[in-house]
N, C-alpha and C positions, 0 to 999 in steps of 0.2 A: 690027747688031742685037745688044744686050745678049744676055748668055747667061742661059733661065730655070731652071740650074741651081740649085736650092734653093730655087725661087720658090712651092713648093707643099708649103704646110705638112699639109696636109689628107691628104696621099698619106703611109700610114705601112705601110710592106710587114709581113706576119709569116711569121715562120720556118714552114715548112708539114712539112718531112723536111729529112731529112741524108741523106747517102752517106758510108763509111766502111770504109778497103782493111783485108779482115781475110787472112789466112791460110788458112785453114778455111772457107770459104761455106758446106758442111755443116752444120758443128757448130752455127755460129750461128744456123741457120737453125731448125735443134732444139731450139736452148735459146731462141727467141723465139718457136717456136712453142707449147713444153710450159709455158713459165714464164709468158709474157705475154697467147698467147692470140691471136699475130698469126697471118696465114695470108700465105702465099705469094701475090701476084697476077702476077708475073711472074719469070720465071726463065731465063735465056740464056747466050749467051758472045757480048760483042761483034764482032762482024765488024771494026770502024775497032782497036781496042787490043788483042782476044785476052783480055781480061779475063770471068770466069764475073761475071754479075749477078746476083743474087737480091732482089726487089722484095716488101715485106712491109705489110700495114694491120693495120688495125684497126677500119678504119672504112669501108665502099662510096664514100663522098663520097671518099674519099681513095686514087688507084691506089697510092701508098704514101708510107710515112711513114718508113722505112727503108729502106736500099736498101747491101745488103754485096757487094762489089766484091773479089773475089782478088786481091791484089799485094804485101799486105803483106810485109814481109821477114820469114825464119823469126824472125830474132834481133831485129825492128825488136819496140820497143817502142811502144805504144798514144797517142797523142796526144788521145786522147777523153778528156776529163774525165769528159761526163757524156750518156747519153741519158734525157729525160724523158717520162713516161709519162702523163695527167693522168687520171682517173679521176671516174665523177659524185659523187662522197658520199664518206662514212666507212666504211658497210657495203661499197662494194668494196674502198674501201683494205685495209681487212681482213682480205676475202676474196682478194684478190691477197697481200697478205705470209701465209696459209695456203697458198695455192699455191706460192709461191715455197717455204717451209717445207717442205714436201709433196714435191716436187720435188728435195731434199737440196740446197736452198742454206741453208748454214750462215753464212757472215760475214753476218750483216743489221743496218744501223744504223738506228731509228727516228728519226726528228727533227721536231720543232716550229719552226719557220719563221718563226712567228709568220704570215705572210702563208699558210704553207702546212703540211700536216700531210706526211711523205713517209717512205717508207723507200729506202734505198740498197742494192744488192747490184754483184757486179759478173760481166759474162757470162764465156764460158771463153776469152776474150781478154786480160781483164783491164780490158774497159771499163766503165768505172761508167754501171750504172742506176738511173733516181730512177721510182718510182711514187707520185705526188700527188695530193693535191685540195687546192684553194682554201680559206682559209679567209674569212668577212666581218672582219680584222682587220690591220693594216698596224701593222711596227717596221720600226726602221732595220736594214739588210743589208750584212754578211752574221752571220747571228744563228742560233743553232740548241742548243735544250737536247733531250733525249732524252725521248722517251715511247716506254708501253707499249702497243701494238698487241693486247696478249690482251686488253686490259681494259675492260671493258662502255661503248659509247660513249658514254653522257652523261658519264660519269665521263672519259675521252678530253678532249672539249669542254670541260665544266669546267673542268678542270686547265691546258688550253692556254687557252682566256680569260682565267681568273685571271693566268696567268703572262704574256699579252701585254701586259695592261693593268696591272701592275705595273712593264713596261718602259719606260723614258725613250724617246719620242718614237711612242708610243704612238696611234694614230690609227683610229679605223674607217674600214676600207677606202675606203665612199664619197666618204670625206673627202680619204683621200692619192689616189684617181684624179681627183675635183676639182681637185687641186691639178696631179697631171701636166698633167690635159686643159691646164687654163690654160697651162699649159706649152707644151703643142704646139700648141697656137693662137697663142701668139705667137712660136713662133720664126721667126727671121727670115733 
């Protein structure tokens, strides 16, 4: 019997959480819960590995979306590029890089995405975190100019529309997920 490996285009999994060995299960726990705003759903040491877990949301539907594991090495340097955070609107982006602010994180990069509006900071590990929202506009990636998060959101919107739709290959979103769907219906 044939094998119906890749026989099911219709099945597309998505990323739900990560797991990530830090060092400190504490500390990070602190800084996602003061910065981000996540809470604790479960917290242990596994019996099978002897590792401290710490299980963190943001959301009920979700037992967690993070989950920090003690094993890192003192000296092991960070393999995490990036944890993403997505956010409903502009008005929380906002209000999350003031909290972030508020909280004394100072390195913060703003970025326009074009697809997405986000800022970046990184935890006391050294791992990068993105806090986003959606935007309705699609460029080619990986694309990213700077905006200012102080500044009155239509003004925000404005300035990143202008600036997506002045970009070569420029697309409203509906259009470039049209084009994936097509995509992932026929692959084969």
């Amino acid at each position: 019997m044939p094998s119906e490996i890749g026989k099911s285009p219709s099945i597309h999994p998505r990323l739900s959480h990560c797991g990530i060995y830090v060092q400190d299960v504490g500390k990070q726990v602190e800084f996602y819960e003061r910065v981000l705003g996540l809470v604790v759903s479960d917290r242990g040491v596994s019996d099978r590995i002897g590792n401290e877990f710490a299980f963190l949301t943001a959301a009920a539907e979700h037992h967690h979306q993070v989950v920090f594991i003690s094993g890192r090495a003192q000296q092991g340097v960070t393999t995490v590029n990036q944890l993403s955070f997505k956010v409903s609107g502009l008005e929380e982006l906002k209000a999350m890089y003031r909290r972030a602010r508020e909280a004394g994180v100072r390195e913060i990069r703003q970025i326009n995405h074009g697809n997405a509006l986000s800022f970046y900071m990184t935890d006391p590990e050294g791992n990068g975190v993105e806090v986003y929202i959606d935007t309705p506009w699609y460029v080619p990636q990986p694309h990213g100019v700077p905006i200012d998060l102080t500044l009155p959101s239509d003004q925000i919107l404005a300035e990143a529309e202008r600036h997506c739709r002045g970009t070569p290959g420029f697309l409203p979103l509906d259009a470039w997920r049209a084009e994936v769907t097509s995509r992932l219906e026929h692959r084969h």
